[in-house]
C-alpha positions as CSV (number, residue, x, y, z in Angstrom):
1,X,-30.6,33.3,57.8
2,X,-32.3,35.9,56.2
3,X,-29.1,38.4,55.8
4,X,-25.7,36.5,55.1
5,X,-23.6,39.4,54.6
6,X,-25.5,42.9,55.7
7,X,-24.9,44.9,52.7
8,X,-23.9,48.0,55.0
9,X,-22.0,47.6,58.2
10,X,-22.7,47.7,61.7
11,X,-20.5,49.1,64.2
12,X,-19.3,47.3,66.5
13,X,-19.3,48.8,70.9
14,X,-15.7,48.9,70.1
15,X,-15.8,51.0,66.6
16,X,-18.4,52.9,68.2
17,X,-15.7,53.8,71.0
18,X,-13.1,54.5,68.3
19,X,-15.5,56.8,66.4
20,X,-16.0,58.6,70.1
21,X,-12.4,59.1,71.3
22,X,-10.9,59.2,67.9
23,X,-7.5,56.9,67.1
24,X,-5.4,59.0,68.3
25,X,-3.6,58.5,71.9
26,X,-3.7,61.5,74.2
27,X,-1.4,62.0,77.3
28,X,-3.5,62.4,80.6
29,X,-5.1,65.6,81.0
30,X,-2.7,66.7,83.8
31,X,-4.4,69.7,85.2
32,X,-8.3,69.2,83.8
33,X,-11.3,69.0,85.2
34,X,-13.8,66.8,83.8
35,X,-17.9,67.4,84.5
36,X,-19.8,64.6,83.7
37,X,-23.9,65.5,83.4
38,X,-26.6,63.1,84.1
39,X,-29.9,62.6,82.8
40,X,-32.3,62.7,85.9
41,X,-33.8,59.5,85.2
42,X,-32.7,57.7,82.0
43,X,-31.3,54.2,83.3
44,X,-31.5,53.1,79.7
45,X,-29.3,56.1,78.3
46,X,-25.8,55.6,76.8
47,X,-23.4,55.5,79.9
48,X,-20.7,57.8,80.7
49,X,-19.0,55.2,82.5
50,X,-18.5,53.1,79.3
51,X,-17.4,56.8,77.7
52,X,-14.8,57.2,80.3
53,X,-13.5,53.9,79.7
54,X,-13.0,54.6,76.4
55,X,-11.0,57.3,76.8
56,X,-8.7,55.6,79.6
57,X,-8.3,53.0,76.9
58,X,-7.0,55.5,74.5
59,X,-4.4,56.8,77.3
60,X,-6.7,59.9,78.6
61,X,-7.3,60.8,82.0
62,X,-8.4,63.4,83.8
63,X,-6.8,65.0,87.3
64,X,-10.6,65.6,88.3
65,X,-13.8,64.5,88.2
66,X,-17.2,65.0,89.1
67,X,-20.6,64.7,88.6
68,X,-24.1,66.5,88.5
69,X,-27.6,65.3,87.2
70,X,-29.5,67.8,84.6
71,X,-31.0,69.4,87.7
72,X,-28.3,70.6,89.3
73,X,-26.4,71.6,86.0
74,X,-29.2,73.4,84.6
75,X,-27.1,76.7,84.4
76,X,-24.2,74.9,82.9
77,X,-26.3,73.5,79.9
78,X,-27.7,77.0,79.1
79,X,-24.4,78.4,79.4
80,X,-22.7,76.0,76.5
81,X,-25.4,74.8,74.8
82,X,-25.9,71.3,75.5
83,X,-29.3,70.3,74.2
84,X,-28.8,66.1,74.6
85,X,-27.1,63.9,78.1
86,X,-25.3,63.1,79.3
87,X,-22.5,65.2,78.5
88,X,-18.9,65.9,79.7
89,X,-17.3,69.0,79.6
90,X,-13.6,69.4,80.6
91,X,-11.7,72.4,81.8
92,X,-8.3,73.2,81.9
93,X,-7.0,71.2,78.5
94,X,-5.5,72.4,75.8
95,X,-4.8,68.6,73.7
96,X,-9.0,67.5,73.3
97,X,-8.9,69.5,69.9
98,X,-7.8,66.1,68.3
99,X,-10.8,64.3,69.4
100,X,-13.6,64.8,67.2
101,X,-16.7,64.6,69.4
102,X,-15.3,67.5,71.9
103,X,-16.1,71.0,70.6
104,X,-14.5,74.0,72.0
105,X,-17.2,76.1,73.6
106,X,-16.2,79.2,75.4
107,X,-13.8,78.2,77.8
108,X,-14.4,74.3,77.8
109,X,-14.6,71.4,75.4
110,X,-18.2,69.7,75.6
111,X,-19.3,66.0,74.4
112,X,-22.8,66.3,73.7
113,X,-22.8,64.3,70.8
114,X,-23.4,61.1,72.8
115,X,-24.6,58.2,71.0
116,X,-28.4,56.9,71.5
117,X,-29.9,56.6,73.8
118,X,-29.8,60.0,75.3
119,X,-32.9,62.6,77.1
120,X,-33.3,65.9,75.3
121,X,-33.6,68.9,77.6
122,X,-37.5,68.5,77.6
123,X,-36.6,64.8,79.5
124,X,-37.7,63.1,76.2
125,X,-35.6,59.8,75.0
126,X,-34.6,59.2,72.2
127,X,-33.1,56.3,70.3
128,X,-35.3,53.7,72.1
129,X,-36.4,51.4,69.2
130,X,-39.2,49.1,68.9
131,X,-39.3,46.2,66.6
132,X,-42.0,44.6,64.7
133,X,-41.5,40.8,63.2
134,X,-44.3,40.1,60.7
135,X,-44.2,36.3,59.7
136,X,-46.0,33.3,58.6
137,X,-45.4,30.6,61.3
138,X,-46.8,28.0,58.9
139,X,-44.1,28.4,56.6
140,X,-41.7,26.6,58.4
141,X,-38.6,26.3,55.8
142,X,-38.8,30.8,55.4
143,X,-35.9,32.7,56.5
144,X,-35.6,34.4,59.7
145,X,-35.0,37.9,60.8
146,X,-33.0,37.4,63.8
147,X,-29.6,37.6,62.5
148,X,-30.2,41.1,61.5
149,X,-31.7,41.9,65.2
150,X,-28.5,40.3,66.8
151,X,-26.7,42.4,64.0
152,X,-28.8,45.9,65.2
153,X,-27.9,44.8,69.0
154,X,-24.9,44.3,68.4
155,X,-24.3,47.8,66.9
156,X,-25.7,49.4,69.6
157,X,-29.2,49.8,68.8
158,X,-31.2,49.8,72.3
159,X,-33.9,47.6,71.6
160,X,-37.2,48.5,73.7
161,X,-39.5,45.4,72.8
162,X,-39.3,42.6,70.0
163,X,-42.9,41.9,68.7
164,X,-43.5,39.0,66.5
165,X,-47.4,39.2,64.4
166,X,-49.0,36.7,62.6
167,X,-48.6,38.0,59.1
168,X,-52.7,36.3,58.3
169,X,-53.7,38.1,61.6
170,X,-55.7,41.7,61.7
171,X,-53.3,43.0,63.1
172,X,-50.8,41.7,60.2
173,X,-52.9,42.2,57.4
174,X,-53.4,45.9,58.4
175,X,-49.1,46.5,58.4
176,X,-48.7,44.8,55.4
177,X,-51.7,46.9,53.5
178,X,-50.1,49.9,55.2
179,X,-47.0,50.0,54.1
180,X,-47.9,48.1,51.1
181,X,-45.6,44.6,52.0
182,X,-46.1,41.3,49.6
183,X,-43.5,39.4,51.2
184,X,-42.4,37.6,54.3
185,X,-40.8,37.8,56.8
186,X,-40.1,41.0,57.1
187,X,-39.7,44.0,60.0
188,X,-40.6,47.5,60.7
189,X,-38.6,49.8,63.1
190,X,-39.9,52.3,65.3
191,X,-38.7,56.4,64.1
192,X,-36.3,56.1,67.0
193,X,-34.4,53.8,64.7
194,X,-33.4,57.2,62.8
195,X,-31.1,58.3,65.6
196,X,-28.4,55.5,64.4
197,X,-26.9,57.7,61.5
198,X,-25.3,54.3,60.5
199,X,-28.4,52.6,60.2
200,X,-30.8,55.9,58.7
201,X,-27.5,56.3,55.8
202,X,-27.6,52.2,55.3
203,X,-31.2,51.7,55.2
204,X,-32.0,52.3,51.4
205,X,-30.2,49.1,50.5
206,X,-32.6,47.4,52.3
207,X,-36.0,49.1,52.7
208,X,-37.6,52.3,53.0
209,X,-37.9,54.8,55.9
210,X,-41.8,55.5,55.5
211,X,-43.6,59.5,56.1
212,X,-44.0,58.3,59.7
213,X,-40.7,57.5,60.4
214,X,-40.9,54.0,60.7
215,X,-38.1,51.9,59.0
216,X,-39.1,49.1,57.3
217,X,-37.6,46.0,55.6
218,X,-38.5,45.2,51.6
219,X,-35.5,43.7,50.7
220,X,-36.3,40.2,51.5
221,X,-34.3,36.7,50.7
222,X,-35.9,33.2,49.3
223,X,-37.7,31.2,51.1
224,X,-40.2,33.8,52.1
């Protein structure tokens, strides 16, 4: 493949839950009050669901719970703050200081801090990422790319489409004169790619993140 070893590494879903909750194992949250806060209308957003399960894995539980989409909690996201969902906010606890991604905010501790994808509060998403495959299908015996997609999906990069282009087609002539590529394969991700720190802090070993945004691959293995 073309990546044996990545040369920075990918989370897994289950580091990515450790890096949520934290290490730490919490008694249940005898007396709080959890509020979880939907997006209206994001079914490809991070789900809270899979947060909550985190945290019961990691021994925390809440007496209540309850949930409202961004509508209904409009007054609750001016009041602490929240500028990305879904969130969670939890009353009544006095143990979530030891978990990293809950801040204290006036009288609760808020999760905003979700990982990608989420909907800012103008109901744009963000972390949505669309990938561009330039190869040469005559060149049969070249490396391929989709170790390092598998790698991406498996860190939790949402994945929106997976184009391949001819690399001898308009189309493909144009990308590689735009970003000024010699060599094939090779891929470009969409600016959404950015909102994985993991992936923005590792990308210099392998390419460059362009003035649009884009991401895109230069460090590329023989055969190409």
């Amino acid at each position: 493949g073309l990546f044996g070893t990545l040369p920075f590494q990918f989370p897994s879903s289950k580091a990515a839950d450790t890096l949520l909750v934290g290490e730490t194992s919490l008694v249940p949250q005898e007396n709080a009050h959890l509020i979880m806060i939907l997006p209206d209308n994001c079914p490809d957003c991070t789900s809270v669901s899979r947060i909550l399960d985190a945290f019961t894995a990691s021994g925390i539980s809440f007496a209540t719970t309850e949930e409202k989409t961004a509508s209904e909690a409009q007054y609750l996201l001016d009041k602490y703050g929240i500028s990305r969902l879904p969130a969670m906010l939890v009353f009544n606890s006095t143990t979530l200081t030891q978990i990293p991604s809950f801040e204290k905010r006036i009288d609760a501790f808020v999760l905003s801090d979700v990982p990608p994808p989420y909907v800012d509060r103008a109901g744009v998403v963000h972390g949505r990422v669309s990938v561009v495959r330039i190869d040469d299908p005559a060149c049969t015996t070249c490396a391929t790319t989709d170790t390092l997609i598998e790698q991406l999906t498996r860190g939790g990069v949402f994945i929106q489409s997976d184009t391949r282009i001819n690399a001898s087609s308009v189309e493909g002539k144009q990308l590689l004169a735009r970003y000024n590529l010699s060599k094939v394969p090779t891929i470009i991700l969409s600016s959404d790619a950015r909102e994985y720190t993991f992936l923005e802090t590792g990308w210099t070993t392998l390419g460059t993140i362009e003035p649009d945004g884009r991401m895109v691959m230069r460090s590329v293995l023989p055969p190409y």
